[in-house]
C-alpha positions as CSV (number, residue, x, y, z in Angstrom):
1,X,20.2,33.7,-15.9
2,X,19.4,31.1,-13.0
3,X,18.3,28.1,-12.2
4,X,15.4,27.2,-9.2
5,X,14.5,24.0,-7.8
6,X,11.5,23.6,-6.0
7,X,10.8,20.8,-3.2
8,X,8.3,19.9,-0.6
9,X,7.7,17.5,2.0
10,X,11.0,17.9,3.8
11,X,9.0,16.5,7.0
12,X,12.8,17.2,8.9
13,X,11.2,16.3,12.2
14,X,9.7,13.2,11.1
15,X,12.9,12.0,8.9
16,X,15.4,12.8,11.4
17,X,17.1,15.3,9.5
18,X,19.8,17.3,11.1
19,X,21.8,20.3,10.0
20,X,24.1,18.5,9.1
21,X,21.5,16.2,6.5
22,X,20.1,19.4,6.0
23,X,23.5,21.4,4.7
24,X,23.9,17.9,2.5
25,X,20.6,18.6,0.9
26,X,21.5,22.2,0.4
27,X,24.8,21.3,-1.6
28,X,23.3,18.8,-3.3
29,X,20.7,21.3,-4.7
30,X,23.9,24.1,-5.5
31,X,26.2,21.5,-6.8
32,X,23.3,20.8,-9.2
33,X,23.6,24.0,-10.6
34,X,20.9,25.6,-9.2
35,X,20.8,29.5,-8.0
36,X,17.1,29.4,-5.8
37,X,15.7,27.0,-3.3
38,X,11.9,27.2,-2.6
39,X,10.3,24.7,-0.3
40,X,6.5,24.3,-1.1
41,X,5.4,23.4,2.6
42,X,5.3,20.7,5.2
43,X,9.1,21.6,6.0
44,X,8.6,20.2,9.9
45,X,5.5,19.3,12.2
46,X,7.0,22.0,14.7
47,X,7.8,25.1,12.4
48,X,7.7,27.8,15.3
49,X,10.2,26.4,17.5
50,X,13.0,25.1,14.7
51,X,11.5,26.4,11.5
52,X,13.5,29.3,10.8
53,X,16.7,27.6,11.7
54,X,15.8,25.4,9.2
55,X,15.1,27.9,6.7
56,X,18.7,29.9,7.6
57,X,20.3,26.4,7.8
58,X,19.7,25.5,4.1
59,X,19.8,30.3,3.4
60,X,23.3,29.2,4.4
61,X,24.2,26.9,1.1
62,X,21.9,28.7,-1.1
63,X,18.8,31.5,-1.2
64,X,15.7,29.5,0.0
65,X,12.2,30.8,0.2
66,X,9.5,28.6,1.0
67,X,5.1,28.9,2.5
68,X,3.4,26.4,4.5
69,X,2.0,22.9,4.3
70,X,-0.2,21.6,6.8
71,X,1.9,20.0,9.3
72,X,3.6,23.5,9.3
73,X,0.7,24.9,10.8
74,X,0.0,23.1,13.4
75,X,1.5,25.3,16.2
76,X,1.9,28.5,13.8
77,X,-0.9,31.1,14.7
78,X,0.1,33.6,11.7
79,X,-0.2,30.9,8.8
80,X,-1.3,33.6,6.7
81,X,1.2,36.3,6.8
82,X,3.9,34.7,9.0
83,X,6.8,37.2,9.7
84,X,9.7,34.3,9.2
85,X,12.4,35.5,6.8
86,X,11.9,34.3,3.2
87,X,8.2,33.1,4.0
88,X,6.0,34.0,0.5
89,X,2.5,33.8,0.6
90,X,0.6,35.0,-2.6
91,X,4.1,37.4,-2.4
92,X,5.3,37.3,-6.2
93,X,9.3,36.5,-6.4
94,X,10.7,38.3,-9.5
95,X,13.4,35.3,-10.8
96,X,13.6,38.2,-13.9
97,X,12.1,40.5,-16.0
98,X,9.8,38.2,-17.8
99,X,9.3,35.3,-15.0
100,X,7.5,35.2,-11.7
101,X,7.1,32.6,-8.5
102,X,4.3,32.8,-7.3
103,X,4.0,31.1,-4.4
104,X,0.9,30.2,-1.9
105,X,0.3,28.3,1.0
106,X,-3.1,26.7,-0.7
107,X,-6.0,24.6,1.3
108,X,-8.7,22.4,0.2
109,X,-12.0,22.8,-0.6
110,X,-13.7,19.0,-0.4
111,X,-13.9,19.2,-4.1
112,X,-11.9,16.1,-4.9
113,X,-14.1,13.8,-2.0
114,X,-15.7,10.9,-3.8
115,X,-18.5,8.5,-2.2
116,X,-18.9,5.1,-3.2
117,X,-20.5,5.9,-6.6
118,X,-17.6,8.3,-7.3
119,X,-20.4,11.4,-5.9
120,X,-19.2,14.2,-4.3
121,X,-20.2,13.6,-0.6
122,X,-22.0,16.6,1.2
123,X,-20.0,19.1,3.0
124,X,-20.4,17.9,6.6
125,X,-19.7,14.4,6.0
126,X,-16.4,15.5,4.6
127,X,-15.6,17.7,7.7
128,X,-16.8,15.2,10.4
129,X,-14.3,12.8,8.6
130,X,-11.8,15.6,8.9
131,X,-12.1,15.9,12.4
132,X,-12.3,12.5,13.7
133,X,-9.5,11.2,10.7
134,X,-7.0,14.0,10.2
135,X,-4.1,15.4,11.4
136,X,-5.4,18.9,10.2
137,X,-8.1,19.6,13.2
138,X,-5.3,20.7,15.2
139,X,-5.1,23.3,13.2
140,X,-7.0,26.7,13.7
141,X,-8.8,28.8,11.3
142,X,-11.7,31.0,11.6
143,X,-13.2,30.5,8.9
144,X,-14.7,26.8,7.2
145,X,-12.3,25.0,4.5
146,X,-14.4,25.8,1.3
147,X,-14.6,29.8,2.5
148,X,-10.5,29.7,2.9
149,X,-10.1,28.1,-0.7
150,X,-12.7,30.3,-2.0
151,X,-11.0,33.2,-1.0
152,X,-7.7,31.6,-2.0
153,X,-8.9,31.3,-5.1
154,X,-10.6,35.0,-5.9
155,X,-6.9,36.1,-4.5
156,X,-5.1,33.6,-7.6
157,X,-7.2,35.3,-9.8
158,X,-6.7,38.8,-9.4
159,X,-2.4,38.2,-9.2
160,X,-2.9,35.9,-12.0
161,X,-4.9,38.5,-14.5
162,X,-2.5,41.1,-13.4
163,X,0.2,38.9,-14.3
164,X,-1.5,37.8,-17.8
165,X,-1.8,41.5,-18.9
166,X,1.8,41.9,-18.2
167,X,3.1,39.2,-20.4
168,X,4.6,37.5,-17.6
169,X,5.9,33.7,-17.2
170,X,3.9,32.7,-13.6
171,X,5.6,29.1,-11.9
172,X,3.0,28.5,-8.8
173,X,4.4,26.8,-6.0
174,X,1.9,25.8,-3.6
175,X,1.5,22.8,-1.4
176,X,-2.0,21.4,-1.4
177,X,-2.8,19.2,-4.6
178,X,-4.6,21.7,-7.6
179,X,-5.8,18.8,-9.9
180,X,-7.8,15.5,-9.3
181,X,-5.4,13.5,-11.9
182,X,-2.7,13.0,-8.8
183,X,-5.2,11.7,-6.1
184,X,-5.7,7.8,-5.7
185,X,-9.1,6.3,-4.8
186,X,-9.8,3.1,-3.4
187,X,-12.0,0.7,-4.6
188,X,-15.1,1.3,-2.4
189,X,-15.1,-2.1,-0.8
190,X,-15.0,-1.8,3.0
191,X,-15.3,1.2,5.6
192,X,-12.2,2.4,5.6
193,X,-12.2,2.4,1.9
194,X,-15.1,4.5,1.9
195,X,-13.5,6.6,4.4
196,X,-10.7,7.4,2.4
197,X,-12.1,8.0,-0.5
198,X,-13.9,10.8,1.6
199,X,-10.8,12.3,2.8
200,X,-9.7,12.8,-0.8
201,X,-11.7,16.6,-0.1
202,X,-9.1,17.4,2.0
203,X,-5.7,16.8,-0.3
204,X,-6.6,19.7,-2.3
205,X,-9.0,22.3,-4.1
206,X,-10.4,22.2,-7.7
207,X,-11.7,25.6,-7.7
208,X,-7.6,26.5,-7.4
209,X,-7.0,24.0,-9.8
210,X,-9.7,25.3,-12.3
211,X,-8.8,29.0,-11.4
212,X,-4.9,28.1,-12.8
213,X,-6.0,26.4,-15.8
214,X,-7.8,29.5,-17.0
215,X,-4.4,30.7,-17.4
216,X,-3.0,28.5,-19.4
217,X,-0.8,30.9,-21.3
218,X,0.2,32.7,-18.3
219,X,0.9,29.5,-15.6
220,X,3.2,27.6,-17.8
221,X,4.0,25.0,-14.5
222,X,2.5,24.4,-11.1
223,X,4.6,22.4,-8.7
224,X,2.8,20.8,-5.3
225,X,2.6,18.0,-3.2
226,X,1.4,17.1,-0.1
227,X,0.2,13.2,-1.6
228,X,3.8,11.8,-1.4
229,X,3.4,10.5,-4.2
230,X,6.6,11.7,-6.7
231,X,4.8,11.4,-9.8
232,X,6.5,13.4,-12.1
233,X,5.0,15.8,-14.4
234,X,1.5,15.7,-16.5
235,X,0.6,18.4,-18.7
236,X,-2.7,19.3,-18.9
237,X,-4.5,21.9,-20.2
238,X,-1.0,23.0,-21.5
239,X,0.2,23.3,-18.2
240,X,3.0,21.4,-16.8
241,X,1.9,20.0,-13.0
242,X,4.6,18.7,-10.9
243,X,4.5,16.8,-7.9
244,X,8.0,15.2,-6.7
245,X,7.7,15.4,-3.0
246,X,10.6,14.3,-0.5
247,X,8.0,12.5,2.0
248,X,8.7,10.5,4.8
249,X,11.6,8.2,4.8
250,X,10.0,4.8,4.9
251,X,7.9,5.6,1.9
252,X,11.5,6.5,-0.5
253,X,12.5,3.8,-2.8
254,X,16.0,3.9,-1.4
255,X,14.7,2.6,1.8
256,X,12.8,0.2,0.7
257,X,15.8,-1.1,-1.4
258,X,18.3,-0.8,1.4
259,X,15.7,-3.1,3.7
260,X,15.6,-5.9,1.0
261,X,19.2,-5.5,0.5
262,X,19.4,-6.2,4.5
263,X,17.0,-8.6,4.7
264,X,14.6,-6.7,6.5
265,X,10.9,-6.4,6.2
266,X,9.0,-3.6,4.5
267,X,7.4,-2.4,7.8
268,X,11.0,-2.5,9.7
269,X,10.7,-0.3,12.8
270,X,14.0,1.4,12.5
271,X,13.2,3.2,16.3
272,X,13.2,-0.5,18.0
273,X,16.8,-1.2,16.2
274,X,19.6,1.8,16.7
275,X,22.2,-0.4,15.6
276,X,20.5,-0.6,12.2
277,X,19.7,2.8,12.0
278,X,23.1,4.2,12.3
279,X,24.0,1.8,9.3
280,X,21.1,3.1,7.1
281,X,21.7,7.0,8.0
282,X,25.3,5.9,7.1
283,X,24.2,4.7,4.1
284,X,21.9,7.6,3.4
285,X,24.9,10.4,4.2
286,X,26.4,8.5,1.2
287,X,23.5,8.8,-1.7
288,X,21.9,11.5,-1.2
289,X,21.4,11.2,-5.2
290,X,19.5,8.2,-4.9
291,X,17.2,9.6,-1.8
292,X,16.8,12.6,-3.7
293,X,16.0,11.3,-7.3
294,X,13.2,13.2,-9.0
295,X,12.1,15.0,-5.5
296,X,13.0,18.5,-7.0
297,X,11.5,20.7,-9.9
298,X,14.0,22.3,-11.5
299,X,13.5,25.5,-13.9
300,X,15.8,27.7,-15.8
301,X,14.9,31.3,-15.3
């Protein structure tokens, strides 16, 4: 018996973690019982110069495995089958003899883009949004975003009947968003409105969502996040979907509650104050349970 928590969204570069923060998180995750640690990607914007002392930092606490989000491939050329230790991409992790991780690095597939009439926009408008809009044209692939998913996907399905025929428990980890329930759309009521509800195509892909549900007794939970958006778990389909990601620091509630506590505003630029930022990492070093509240998935195994 064991016990795994799975997280994602670390963002360590963008946070300011240290090792330090980052040994805190570890025993945080250990004193809470747990035996595993998987991160489910975006772990830092810069994963090959610091990632895998990341990875051995929090290896050091506890065994962590993790795969990729999208910021973690901006300057990785192998995001496929990346050689750092405890990387698992579509690489089933035995927890025991009756329950899997499955874990993947995912993509999107411009599935979930809306227009203003809540139609899927063509293709091409999608992808020109992508690469005057997103962060993820930095990125290099060979091949176009609904080809990767739909190969992702074909991929899913041949582990996944495998896994169905052998009676086995499946828990997907993956980082890009598998269901349209979790995404947010604007009202369609000015440009950048519309524009966003366009970018929607590239938080996730329905055929990976579609290709899980099929497996319903198989996939009994799916945990993801990429949104930042920690809202808990919906079951659907009688599958349990998590998304609890960390995100960036501004966005926690414990920030926001520590800047009204300190008469600060909401959009406080703690770079332009280092006298207040040493007091609010001082504060954070202290409760780590409140930063951390409902950002992990936790399963008995």
């Amino acid at each position: 018996m064991g016990k795994l928590a799975i997280i994602s969204d670390l963002h360590v570069d963008i946070n300011k973690f240290t090792l330090h923060d980052l040994l805190a998180i570890g025993t945080y995750i250990k004193d809470a019982g747990e035996t595993k640690l998987h991160i489910a990607g975006d772990i830092t914007n810069h994963f090959s110069r610091e990632g895998n002392e990341i990875i051995q930092t929090l290896n050091s606490i506890l065994p962590t495995t993790f795969n990729f989000g999208n910021h973690d491939m901006l300057d990785t050329n192998n995001i496929e089958n990346n050689k750092t230790p405890g990387f698992l991409n579509f690489t089933p992790l035995n927890l025991n003899s009756d329950t899997v991780l499955l874990p993947f690095n995912g993509w999107y597939d411009y599935g979930f883009a809306r227009g203003e009439t809540d139609e899927q926009p063509p293709d091409k408008i999608v992808a020109d949004y992508k690469n005057k809009y997103w962060i993820d044209k930095f990125i290099k692939r060979s091949e176009s975003d609904p080809v990767i998913s739909q190969k992702q996907a074909m991929h899913l399905t041949s582990l996944l009947d495998d896994f169905q025929k052998q009676n086995k428990r499946v828990i997907i980890a993956t980082h890009f968003v598998p269901r349209q329930e979790f995404i947010m759309y604007p009202a369609p009521f000015d440009r950048k409105a519309v524009t966003w509800r366009a970018l929607g195509g590239v938080l996730g892909s329905k055929k990976i969502g579609d290709v899980i549900s099929n497996y319903s007794e198989t996939a009994t939970d799916v945990v993801f996040g990429h949104i930042h958006a920690r809202d808990g778990v919906k079951n659907i389909n009688n599958i349990n979907w998590h998304c609890r990601p960390i995100g960036y620091r501004y966005e926690w509630s414990f920030t926001k509650k520590w800047l009204r506590s300190h008469g600060e505003p909401q959009n406080f630029h703690f770079a332009k104050h280092p006298e207040e930022q040493a007091v609010f990492v001082h504060d954070m070093h202290r409760n780590w349970d409140e930063v951390l509240d409902n950002a992990f998935t936790m399963f008995d195994y």
